[in-house]
Rosetta silent file (secondary structure, phi, psi, omega in degrees, C-alpha in Angstrom):
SEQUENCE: XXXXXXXXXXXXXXXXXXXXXXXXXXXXXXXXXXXXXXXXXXXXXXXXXXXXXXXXXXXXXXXXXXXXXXXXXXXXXXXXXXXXXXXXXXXXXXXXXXXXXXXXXXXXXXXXXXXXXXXXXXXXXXXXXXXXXXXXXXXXXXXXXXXXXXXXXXXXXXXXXXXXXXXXXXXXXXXXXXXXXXXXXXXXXXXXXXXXXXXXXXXXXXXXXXXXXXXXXXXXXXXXXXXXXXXXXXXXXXXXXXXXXXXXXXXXXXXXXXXXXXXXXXXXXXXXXXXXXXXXXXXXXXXXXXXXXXXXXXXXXXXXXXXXXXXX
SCORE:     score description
SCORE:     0.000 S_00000001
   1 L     0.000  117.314  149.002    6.950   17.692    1.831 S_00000001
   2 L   -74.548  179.077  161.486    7.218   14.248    0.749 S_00000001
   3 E  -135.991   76.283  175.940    5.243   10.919    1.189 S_00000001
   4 L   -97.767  -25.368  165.896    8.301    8.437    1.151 S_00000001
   5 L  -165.119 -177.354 -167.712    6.301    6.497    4.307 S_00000001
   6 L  -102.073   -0.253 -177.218    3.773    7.598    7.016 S_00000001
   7 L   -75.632   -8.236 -177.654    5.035    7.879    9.956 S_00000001
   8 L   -85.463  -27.637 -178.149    6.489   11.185    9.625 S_00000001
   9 L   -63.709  152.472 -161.677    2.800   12.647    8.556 S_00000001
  10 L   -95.513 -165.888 -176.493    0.834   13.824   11.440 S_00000001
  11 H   -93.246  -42.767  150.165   -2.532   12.193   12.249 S_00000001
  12 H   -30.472  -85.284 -166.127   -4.207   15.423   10.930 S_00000001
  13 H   -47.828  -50.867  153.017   -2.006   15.000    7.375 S_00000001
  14 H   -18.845  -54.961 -154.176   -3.579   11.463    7.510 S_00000001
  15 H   -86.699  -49.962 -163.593   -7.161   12.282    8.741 S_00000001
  16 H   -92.121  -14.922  164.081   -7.695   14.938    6.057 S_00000001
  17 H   -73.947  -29.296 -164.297   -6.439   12.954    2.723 S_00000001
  18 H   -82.171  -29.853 -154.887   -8.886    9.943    3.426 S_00000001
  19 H   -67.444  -50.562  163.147  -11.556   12.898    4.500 S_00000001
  20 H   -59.349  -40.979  167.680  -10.326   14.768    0.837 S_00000001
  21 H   -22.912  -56.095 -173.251  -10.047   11.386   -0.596 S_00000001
  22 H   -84.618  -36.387  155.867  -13.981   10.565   -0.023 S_00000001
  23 H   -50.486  -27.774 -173.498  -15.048   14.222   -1.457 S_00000001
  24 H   -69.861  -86.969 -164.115  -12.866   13.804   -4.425 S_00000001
  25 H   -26.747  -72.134 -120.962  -14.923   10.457   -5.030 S_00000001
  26 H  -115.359   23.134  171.030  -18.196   11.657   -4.415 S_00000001
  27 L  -148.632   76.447 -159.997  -17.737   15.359   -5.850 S_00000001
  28 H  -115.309   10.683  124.396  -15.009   15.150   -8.479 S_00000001
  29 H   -28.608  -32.751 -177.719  -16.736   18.027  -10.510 S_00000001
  30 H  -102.156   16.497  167.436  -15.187   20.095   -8.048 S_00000001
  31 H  -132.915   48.225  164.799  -11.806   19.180   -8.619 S_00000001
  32 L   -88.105  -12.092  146.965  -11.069   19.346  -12.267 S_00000001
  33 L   -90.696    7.377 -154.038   -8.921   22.185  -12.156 S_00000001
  34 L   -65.398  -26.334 -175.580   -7.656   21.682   -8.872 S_00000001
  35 L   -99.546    2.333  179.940   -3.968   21.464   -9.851 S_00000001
  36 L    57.551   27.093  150.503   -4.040   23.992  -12.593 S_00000001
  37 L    86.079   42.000 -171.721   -2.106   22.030  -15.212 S_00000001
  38 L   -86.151 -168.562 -161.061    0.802   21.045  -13.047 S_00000001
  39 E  -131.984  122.030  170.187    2.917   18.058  -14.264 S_00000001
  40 E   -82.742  140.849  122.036    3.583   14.212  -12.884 S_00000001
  41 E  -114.995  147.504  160.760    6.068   11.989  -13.501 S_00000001
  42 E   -97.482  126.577 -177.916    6.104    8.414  -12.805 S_00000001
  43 E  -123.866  114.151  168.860    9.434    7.302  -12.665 S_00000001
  44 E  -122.605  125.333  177.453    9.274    3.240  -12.400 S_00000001
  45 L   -96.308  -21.927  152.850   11.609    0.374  -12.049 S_00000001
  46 L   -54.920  158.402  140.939    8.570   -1.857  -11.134 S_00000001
  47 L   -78.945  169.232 -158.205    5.562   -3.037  -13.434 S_00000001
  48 L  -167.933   96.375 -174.005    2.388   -1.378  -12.103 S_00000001
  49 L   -94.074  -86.197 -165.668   -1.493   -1.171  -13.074 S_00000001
  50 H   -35.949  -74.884  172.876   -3.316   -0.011  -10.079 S_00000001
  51 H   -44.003  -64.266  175.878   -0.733    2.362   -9.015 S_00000001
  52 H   -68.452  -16.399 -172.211    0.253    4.315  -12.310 S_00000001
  53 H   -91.029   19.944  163.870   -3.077    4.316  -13.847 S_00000001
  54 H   -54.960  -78.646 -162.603   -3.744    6.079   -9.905 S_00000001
  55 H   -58.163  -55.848  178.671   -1.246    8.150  -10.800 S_00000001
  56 L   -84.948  -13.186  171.362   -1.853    9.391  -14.450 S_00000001
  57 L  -121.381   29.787  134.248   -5.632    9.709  -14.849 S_00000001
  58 L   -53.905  -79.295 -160.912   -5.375   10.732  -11.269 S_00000001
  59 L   -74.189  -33.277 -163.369   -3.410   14.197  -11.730 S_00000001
  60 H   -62.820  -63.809  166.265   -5.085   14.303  -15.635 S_00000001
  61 H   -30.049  -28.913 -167.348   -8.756   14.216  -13.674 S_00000001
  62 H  -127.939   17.426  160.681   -7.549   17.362  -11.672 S_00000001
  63 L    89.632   27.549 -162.391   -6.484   19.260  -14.571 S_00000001
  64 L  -128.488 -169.558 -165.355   -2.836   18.362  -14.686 S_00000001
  65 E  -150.814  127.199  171.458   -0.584   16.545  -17.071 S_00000001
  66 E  -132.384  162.492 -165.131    1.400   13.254  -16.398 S_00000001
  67 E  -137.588  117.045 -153.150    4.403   11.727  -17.922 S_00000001
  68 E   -97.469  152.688 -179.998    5.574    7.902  -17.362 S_00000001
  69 E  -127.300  113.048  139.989    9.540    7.153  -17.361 S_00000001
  70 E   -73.226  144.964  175.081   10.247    3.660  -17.434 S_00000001
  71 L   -85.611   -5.429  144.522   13.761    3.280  -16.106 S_00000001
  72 L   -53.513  -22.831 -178.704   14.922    1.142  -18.332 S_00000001
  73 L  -115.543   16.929  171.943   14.817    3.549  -21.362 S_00000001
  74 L  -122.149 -148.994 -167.303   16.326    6.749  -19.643 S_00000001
  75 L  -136.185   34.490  164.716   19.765    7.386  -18.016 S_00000001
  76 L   -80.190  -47.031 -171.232   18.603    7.017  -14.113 S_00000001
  77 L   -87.558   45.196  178.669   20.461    3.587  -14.284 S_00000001
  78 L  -135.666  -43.903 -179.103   23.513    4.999  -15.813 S_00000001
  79 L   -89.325  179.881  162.539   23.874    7.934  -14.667 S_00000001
  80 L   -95.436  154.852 -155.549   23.987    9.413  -10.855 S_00000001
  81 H   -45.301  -52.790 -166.754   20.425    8.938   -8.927 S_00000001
  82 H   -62.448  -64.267 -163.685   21.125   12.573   -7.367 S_00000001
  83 H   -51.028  -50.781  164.068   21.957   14.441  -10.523 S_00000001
  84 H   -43.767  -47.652 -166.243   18.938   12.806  -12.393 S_00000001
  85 H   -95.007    2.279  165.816   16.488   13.696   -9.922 S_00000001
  86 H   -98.233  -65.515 -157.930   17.636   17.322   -9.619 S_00000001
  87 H   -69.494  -18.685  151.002   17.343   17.576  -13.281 S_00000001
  88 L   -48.904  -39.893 -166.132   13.958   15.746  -13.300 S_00000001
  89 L   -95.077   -8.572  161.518   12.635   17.960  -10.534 S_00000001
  90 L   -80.797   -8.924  175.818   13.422   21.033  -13.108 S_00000001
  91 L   -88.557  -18.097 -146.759   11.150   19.586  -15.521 S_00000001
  92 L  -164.580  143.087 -176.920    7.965   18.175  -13.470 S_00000001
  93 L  -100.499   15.671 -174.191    6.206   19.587  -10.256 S_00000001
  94 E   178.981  158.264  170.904    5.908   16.711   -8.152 S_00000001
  95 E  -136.463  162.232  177.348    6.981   12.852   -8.931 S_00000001
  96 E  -117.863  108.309  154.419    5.737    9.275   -8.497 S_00000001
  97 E  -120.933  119.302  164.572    8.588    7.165   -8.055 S_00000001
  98 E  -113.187  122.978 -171.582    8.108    3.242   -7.452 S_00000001
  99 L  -114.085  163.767  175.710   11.218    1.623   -6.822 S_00000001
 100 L   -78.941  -36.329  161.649   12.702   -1.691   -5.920 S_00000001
 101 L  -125.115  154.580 -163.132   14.604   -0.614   -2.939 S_00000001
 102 H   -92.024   10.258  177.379   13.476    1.916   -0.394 S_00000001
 103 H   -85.395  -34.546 -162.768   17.351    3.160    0.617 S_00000001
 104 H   -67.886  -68.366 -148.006   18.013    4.238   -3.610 S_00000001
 105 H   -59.444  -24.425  175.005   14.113    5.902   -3.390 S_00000001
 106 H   -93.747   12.381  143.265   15.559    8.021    0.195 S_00000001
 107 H   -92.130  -67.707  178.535   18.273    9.275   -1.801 S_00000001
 108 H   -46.828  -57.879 -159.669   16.400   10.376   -4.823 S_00000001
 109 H   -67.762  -41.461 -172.248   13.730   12.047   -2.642 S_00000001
 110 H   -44.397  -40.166 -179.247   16.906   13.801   -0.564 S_00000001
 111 H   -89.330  -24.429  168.022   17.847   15.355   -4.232 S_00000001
 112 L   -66.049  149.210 -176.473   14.750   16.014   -5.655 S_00000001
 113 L  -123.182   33.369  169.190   13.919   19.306   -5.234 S_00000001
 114 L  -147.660  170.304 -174.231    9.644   18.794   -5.607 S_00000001
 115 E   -82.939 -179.282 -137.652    8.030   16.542   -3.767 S_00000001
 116 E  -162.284  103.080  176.017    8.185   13.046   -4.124 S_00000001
 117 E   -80.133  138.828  132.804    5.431    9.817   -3.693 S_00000001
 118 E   -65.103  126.428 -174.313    6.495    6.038   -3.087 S_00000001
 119 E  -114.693  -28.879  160.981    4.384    4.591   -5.163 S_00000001
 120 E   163.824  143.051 -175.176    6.123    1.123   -3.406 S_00000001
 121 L  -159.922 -174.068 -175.781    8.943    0.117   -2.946 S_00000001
 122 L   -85.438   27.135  154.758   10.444   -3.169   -0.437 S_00000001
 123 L  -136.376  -27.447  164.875    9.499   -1.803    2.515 S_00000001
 124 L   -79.706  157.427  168.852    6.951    0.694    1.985 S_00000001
 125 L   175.303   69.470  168.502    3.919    1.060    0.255 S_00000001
 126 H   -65.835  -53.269 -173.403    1.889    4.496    1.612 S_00000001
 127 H   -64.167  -30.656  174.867   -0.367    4.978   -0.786 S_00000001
 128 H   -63.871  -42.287  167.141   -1.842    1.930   -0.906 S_00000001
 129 H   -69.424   11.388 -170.672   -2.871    2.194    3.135 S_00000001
 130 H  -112.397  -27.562  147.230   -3.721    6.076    2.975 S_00000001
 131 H   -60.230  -27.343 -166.585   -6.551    3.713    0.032 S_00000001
 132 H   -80.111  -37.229  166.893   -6.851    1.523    2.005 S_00000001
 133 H   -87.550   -5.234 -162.726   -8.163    3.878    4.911 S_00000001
 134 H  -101.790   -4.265  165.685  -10.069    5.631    3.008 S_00000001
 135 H   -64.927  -46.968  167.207  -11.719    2.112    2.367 S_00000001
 136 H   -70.196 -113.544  144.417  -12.099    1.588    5.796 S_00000001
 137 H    22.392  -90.854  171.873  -13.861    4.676    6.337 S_00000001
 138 H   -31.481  -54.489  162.567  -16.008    4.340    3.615 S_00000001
 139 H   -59.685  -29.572  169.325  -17.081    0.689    4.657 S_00000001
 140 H  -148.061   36.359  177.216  -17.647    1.866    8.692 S_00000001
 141 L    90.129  -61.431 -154.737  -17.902    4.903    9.156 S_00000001
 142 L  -138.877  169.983  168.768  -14.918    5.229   11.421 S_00000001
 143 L   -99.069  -86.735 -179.460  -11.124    4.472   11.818 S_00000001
 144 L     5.344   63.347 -150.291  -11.055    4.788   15.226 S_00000001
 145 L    93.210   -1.931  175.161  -11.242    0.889   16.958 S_00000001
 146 L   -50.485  138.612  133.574  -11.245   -0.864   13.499 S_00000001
 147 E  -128.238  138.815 -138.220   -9.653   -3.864   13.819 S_00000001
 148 E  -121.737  133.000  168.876   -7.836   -5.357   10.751 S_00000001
 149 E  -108.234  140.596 -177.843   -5.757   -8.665   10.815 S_00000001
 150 E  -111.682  115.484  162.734   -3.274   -9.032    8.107 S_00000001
 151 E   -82.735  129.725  157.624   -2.433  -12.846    7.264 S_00000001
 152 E   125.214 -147.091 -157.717    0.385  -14.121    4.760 S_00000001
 153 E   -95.710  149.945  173.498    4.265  -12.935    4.575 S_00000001
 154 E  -101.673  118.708 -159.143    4.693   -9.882    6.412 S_00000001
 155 L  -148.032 -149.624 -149.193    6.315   -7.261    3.765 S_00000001
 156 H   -77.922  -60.877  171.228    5.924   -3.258    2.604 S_00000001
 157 H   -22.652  -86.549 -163.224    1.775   -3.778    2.468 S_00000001
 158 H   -58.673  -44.195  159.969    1.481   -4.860    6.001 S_00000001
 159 H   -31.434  -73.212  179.083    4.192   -2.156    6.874 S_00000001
 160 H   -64.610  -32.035 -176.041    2.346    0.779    6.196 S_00000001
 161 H   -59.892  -40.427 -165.362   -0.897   -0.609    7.292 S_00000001
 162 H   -81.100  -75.054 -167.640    0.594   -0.804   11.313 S_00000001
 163 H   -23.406  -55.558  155.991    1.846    2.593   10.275 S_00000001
 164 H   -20.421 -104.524 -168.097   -1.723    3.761    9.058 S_00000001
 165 H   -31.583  -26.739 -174.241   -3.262    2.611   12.205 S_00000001
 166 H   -72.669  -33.884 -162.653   -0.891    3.276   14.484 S_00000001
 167 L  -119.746   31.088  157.389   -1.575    7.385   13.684 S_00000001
 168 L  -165.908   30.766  135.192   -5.792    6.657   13.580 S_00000001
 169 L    94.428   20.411  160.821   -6.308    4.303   16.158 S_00000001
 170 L   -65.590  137.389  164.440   -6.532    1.293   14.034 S_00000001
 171 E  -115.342  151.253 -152.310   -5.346   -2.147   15.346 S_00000001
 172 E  -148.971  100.199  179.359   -3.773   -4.137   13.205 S_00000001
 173 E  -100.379  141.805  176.678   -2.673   -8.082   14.218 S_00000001
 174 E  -133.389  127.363 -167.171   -0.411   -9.955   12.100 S_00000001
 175 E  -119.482   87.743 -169.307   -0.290  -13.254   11.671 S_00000001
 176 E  -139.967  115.221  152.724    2.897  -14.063    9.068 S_00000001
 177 E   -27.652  -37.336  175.803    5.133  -16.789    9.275 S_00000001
 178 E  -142.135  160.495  169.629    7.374  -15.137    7.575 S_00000001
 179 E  -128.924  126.666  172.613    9.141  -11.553    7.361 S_00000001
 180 L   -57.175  139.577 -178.272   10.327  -10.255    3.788 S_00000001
 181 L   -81.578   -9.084 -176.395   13.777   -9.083    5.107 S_00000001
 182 L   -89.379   21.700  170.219   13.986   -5.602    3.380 S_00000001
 183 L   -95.921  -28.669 -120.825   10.343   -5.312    5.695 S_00000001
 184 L   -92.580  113.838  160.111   12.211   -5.529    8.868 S_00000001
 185 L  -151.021  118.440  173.317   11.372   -2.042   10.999 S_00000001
 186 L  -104.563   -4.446  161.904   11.351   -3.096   14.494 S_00000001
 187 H   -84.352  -31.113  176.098   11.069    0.725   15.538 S_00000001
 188 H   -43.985  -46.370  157.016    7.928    0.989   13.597 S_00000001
 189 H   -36.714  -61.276 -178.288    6.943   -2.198   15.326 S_00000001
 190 H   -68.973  -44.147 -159.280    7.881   -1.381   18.780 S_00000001
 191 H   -92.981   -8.710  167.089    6.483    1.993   18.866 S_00000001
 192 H   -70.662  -37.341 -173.125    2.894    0.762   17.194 S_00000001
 193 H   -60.213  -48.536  176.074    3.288   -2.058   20.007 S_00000001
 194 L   -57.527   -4.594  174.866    3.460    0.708   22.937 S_00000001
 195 L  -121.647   27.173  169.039    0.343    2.283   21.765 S_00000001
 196 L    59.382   32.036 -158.292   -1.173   -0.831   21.783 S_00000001
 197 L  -102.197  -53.180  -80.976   -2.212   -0.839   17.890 S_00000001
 198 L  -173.178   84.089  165.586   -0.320   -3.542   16.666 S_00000001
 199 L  -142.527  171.487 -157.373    0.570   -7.208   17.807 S_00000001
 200 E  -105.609  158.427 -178.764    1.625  -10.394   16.504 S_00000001
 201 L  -118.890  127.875  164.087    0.433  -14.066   16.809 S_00000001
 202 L   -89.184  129.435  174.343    3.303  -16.773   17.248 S_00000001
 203 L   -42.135  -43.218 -177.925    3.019  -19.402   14.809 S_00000001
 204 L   -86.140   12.582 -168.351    4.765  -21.734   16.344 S_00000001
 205 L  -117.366  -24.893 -179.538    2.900  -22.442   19.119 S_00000001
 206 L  -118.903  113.638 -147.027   -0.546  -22.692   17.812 S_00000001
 207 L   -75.502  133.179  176.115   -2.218  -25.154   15.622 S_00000001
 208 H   -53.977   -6.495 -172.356   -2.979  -22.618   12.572 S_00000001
 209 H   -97.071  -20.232  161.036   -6.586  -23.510   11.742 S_00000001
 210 H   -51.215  -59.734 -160.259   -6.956  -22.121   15.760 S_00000001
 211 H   -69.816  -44.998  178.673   -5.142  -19.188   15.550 S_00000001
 212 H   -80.538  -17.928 -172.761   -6.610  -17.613   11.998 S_00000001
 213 H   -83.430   -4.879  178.343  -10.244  -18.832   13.333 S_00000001
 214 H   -84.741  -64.231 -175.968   -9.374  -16.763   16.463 S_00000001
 215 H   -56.005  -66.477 -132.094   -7.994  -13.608   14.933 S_00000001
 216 L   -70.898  -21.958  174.102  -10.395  -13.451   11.758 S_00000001
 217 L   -49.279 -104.990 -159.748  -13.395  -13.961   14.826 S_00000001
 218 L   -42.214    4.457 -155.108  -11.912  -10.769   16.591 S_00000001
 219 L  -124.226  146.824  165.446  -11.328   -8.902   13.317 S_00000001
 220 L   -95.345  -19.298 -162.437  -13.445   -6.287   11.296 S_00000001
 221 E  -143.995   88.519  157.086  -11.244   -6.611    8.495 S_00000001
 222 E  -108.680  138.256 -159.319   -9.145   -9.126    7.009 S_00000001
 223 E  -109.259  133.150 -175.057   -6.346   -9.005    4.943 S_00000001
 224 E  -144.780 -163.915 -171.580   -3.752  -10.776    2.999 S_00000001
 225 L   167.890  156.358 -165.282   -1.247  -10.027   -0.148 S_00000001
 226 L   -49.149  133.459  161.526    0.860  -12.029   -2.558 S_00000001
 227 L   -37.214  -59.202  170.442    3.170  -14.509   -1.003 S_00000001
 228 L  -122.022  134.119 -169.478    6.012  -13.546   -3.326 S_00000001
 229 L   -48.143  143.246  178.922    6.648  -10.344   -4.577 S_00000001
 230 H   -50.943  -49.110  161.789    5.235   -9.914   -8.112 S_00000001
 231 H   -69.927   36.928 -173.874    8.717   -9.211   -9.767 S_00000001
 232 H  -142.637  -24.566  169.658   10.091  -12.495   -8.294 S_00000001
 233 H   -22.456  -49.434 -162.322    6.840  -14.543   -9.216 S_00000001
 234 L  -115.672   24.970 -170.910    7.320  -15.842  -12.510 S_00000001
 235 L   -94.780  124.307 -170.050   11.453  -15.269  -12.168 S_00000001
 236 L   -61.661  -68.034 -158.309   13.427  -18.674  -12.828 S_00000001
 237 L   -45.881  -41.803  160.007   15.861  -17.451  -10.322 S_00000001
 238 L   -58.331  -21.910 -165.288   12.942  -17.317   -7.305 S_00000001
 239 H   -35.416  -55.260  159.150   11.738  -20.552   -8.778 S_00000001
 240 H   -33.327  -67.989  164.297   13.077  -22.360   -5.577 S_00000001
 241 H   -54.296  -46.926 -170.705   12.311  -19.568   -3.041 S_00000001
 242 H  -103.815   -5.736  114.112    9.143  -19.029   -4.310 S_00000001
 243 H     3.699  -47.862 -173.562    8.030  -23.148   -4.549 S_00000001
 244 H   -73.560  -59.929 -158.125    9.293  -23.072   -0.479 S_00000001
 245 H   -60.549 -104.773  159.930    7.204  -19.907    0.304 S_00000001
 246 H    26.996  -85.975  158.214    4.259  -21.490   -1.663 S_00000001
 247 H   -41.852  -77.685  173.486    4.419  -24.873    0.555 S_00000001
 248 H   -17.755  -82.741 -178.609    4.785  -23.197    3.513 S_00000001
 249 H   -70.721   -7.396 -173.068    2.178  -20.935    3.584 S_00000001
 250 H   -23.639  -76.055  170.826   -0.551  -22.779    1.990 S_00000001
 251 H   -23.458  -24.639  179.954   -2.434  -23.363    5.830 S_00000001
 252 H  -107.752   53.151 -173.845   -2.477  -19.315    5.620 S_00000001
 253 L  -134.096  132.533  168.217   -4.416  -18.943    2.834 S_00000001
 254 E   -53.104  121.038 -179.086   -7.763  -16.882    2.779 S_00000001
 255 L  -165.898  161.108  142.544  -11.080  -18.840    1.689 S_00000001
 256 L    19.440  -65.874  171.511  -14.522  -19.793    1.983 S_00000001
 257 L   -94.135   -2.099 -175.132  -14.257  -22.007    4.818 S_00000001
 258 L   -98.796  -32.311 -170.353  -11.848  -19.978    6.976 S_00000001
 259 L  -128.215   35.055 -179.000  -14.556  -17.160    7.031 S_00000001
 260 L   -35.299  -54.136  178.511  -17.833  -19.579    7.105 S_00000001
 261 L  -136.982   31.070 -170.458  -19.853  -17.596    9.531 S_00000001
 262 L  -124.708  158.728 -149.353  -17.852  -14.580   10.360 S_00000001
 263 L  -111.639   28.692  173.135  -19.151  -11.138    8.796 S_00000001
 264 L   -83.240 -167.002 -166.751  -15.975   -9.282    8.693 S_00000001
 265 E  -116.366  176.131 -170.064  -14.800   -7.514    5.343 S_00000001
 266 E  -151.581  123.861 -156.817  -11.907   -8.865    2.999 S_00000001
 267 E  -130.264  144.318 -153.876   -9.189   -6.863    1.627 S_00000001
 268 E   170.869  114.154 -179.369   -6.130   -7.497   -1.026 S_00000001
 269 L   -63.442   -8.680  162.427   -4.097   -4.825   -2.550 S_00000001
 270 L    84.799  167.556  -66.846   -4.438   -6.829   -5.910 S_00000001
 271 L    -4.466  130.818  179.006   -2.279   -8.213   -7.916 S_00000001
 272 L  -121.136  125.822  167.809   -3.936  -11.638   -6.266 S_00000001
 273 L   -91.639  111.847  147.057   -2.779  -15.129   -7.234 S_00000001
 274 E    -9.012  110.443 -165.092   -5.684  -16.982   -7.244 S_00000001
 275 L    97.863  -30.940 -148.080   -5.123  -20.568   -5.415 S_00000001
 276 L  -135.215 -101.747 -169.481   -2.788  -19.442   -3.324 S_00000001
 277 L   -78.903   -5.531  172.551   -2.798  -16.705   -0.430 S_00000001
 278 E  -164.760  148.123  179.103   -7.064  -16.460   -1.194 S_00000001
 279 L   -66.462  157.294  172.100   -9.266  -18.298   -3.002 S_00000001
 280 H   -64.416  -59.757 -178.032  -11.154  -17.388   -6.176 S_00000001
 281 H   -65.173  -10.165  165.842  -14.321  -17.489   -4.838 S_00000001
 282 H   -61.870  -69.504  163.701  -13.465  -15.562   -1.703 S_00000001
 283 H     5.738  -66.219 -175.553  -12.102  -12.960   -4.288 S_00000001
 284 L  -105.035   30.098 -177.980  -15.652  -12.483   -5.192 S_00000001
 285 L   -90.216  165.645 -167.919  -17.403  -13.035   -2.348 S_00000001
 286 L   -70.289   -4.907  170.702  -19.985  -10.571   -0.832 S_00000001
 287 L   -90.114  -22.751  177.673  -17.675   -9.736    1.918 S_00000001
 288 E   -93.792  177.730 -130.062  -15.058   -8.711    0.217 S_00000001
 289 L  -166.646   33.445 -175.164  -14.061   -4.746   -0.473 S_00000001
 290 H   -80.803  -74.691 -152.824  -11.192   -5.961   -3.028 S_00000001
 291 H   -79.769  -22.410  146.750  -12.379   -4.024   -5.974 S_00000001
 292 H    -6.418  -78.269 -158.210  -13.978   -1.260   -3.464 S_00000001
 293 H   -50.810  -63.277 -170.187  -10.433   -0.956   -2.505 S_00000001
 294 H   -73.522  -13.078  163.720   -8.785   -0.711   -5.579 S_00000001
 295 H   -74.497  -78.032  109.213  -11.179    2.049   -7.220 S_00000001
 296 H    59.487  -50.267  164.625  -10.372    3.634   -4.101 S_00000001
 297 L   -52.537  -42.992  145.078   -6.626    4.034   -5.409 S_00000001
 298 L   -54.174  -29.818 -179.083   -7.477    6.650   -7.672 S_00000001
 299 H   -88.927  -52.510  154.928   -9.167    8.773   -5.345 S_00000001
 300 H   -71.308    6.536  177.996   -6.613    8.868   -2.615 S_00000001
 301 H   -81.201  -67.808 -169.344   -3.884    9.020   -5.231 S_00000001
 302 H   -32.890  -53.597 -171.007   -5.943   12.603   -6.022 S_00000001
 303 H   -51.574  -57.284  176.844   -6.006   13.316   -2.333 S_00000001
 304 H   -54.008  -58.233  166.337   -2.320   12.913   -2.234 S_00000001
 305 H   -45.093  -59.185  159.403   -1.459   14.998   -4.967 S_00000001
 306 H   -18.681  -80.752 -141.307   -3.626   17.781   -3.721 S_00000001
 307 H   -89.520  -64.464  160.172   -2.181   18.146   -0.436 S_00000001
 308 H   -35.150  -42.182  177.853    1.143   17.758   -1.609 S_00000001
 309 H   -72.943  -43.330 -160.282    1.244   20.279   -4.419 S_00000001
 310 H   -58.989  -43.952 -173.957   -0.985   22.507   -2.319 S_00000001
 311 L   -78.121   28.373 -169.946    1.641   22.380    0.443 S_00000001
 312 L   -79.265    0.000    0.000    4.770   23.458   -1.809 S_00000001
């Protein structure tokens, strides 16, 4: 069993990681042996805080042992992806891989022969919503009728989220201007739309200071993430691309005055530029469930591991 995205996980596989997730937190005496001293790797082509330190004082918390690969200093990008990852999965009982594209990460998990996390990759990004619900949960109680609007470019984040919801009854509106293009899954889309979890605002039709004062009014939760991907940020080559995105989206950016008198919560998977898709002082404001969130990333990283190893 892998976790390369969620839709293949039942509602059940779902239901019972945020439900392990929230025990782990608030009993994590009772897992310090849980994995019996089996062994991670993180295999990354990304930079990464949040996730790998998830990941390695994650399994290390539950009695395990983990071991980071940057891919720059081994012989995945030399060699072939399949042969590496069979000889990888004799060494290590389970992997973390975050990768830059999600077709190379569905080849390695086809050849690994242990299971296999996305830790994130340009379409994907499960673990952070299976934190993210367990955030949710933690903050109301319930899944079940939450409804969470995601603002800003619609990319791997916002992916997984209508996946999340879509298999616990969350709805999830998105109001992005733009689509990353390695985001584009219009069956994910269509089939969240038919269960009614999931719909879109058009942009173009509607002056934007209506349309986010509409949604975040109807929303228990709102949400945003970086404009431009982090490894494209500071990149000469994006300078252009990300300068356009930048202009563009400004009008979509989380603050202060956008959420004046409404009492929903406020969520960002972190890294957050400042200035830009939310404000500093929202960042710290009493509504938001940022740093909640992101502690939160440790615990369901635990959850995952669990339930994976347990189900080899």
């Amino acid at each position: 069993m892998h976790l390369i995205k969620l839709n293949p996980w039942s509602e059940t596989d779902i239901l019972e990681t945020v439900e392990n997730s929230l025990n782990i937190k608030n009993h994590p005496e009772k897992y310090r042996h849980a994995v019996g001293g089996k062994n991670l790797c993180l295999l990354f082509q990304k930079t990464s805080t949040r996730t790998r330190c998830a990941g390695e004082i994650g399994i290390t918390q539950l009695g395990g042992h983990a071991h980071y690969l940057d891919w720059r200093t081994t012989n995945f990008a030399l060699a072939d992806l399949s042969d590496e990852m069979r000889v990888l999965s004799a060494y290590v009982d389970i992997i973390l891989a975050r990768f830059l594209k999600h077709s190379e990460l569905v080849e390695a998990a086809a050849a690994a022969t242990v299971p296999v996390i996305n830790g994130c990759c340009d379409r994907y990004h499960p673990t952070q919503a299976l934190g993210d619900l367990m955030t949710i949960q933690e903050q109301f109680g319930r899944l079940q009728g939450v409804k969470l609007c995601f603002v800003g470019v619609h990319n791997n984040v916002c992916n997984s989220l209508i996946a999340a919801g879509m298999k616990v009854g969350m709805e999830v509106t998105v109001i992005a201007p733009e689509v990353n293009p390695a985001a584009v899954d219009k069956e994910l889309w269509e089939e969240a739309s038919r269960k009614g979890l999931y719909k879109t605002f058009d942009t173009s039709h509607e002056a934007v200071e209506n349309l986010l004062e509409k949604a975040v009014a109807e929303s228990d939760v709102v949400y945003t993430d970086t404009w431009v991907d982090m490894e494209f940020f500071t990149d000469p080559a994006f300078a252009k691309e990300r300068n356009r995105r930048l202009k563009k989206m400004m009008p979509y950016q989380l603050n202060a005055e956008l959420l004046k008198s409404h009492e929903c919560r406020v969520m960002h998977c972190l890294p957050a530029h400042h200035g830009y898709e939310i404000s500093g002082e929202l960042v710290n404001d009493e509504r938001s469930i940022i740093f909640d969130q992101s502690e939160n990333r440790l615990h369901s990283m635990k959850a995952i591991l669990l339930k994976l190893l347990t189900a080899m």
